[in-house]
C-alpha positions in Angstrom: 121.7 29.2 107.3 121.7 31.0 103.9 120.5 34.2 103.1 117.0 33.9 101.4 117.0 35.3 97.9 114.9 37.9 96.9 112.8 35.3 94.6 112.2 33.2 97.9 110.8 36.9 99.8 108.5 37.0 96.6 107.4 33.7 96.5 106.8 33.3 100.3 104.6 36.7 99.9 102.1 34.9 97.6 99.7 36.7 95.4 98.1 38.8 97.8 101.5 40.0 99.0 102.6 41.2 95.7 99.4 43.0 94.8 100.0 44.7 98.3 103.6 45.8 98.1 102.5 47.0 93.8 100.3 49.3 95.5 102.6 50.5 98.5 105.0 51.2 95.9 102.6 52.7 93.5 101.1 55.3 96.6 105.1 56.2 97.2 105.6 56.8 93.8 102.4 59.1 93.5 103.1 60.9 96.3 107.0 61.7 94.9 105.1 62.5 91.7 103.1 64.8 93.1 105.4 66.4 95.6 107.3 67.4 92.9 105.6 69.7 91.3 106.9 72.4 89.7 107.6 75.9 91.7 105.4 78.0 90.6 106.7 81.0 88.5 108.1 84.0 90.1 105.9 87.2 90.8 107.2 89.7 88.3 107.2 93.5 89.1 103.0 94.3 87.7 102.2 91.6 90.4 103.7 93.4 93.2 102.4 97.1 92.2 99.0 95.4 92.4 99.8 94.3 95.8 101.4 96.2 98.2 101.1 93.6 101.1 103.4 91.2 99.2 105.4 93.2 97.7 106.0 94.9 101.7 106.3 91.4 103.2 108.8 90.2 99.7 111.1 93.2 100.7 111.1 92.1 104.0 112.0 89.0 103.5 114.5 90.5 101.2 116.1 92.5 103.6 116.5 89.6 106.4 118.5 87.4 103.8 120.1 89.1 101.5 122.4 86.1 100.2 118.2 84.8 99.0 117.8 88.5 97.7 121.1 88.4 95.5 119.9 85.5 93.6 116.2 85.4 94.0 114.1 86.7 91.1 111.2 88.3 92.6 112.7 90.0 95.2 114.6 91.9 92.3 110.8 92.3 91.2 109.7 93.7 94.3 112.6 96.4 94.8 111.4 97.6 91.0 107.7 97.6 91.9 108.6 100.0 95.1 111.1 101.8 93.2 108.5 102.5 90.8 106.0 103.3 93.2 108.7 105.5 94.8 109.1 108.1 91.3 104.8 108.0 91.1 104.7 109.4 94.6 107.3 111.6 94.3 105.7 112.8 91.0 102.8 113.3 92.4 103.9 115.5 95.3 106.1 117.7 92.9 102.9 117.9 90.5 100.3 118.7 93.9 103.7 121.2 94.8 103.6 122.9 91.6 100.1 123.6 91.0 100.0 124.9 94.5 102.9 127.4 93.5 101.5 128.6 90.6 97.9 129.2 92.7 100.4 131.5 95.1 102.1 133.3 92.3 98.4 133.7 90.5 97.4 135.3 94.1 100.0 137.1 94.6 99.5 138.5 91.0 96.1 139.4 91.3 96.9 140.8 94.6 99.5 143.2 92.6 97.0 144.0 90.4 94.3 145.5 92.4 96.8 147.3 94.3 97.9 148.4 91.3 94.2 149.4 90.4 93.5 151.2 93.7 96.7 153.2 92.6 95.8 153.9 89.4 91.9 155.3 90.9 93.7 157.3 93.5 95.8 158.7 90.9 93.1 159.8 88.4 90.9 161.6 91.6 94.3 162.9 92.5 94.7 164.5 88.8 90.9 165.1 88.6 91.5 167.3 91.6 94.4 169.2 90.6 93.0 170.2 87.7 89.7 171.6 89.3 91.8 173.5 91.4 94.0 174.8 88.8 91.1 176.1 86.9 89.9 178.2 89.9 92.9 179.6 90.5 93.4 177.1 94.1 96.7 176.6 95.2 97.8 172.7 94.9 99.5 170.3 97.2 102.7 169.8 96.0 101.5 165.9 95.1 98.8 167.8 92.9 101.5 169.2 91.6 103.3 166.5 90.7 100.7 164.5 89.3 100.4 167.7 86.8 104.0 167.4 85.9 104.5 170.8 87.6 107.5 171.1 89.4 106.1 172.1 93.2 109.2 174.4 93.9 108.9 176.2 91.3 105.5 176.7 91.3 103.9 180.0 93.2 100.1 178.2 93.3 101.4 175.1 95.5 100.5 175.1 99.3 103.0 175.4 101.5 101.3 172.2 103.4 102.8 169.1 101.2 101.0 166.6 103.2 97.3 167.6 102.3 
């Protein structure tokens, strides 16, 4: 018995055969076709800062192969994006750290200030003082003194009492 030739398979299929087998091959061929679409293009880093949830699950999948991660274009992408998201944050806390130091060094200036002011008032009654007493003949503390420029040793109208 002899091998049938390939003519003798499409004769003994007939016409209805062959229009079969055209369109089994033609629904193979589609389906390849179609199956081999292109990949789509890689996520670059914008697409990532817009989503956080792939660009967390891309470095995750990153980090569990990182042979894939050495050649793979958007997981270079995704370390960027966090990277990038990374130096905002971090600006951000050193710009919400610095305004918050200069609010503490502008309170603790103005705290200065009025201390300084409530030093200046209790001066000037201080001096006020003096002088009244001076001009009635009092004797003066020796910080009445003082504030007079007089030297409260030296002086024979200073009280012997420095405290009051």
């Amino acid at each position: 018995m002899s091998k049938p030739s390939s003519k003798d398979n499409l004769n003994s299929l007939g016409k209805g055969g062959l229009r079969a087998r055209s369109s089994v091959s033609l629904v193979v061929m589609l389906s390849f076709l179609v199956g081999c679409e292109p990949e789509p293009d890689p996520r670059a880093m914008a697409d990532f800062l817009e989503d956080s949830i792939a660009m967390d699950a891309k470095l995750r999948a990153c980090r569990s192969d990182r042979r894939m991660a050495a050649r793979d274009p958007e997981c270079k992408a995704a370390r960027q994006a966090a990277a990038k998201l990374s130096a905002a944050e971090q600006a951000a806390r050193q710009d919400t750290m610095q305004k918050s130091s200069e609010e503490e060094l502008e309170r603790l200036r103005r705290q200065q200030e009025a201390r300084d002011a409530a030093a200046a008032q209790r001066l000037q009654r201080l001096k006020v003082t003096a002088e009244k007493k001076l001009e009635n003949g009092e004797p003066l503390t020796a910080e009445e003194a003082r504030v007079l420029g007089i030297d409260p040793d030296s002086s024979v109208l200073v009280e012997g009492d420095e405290g009051t």
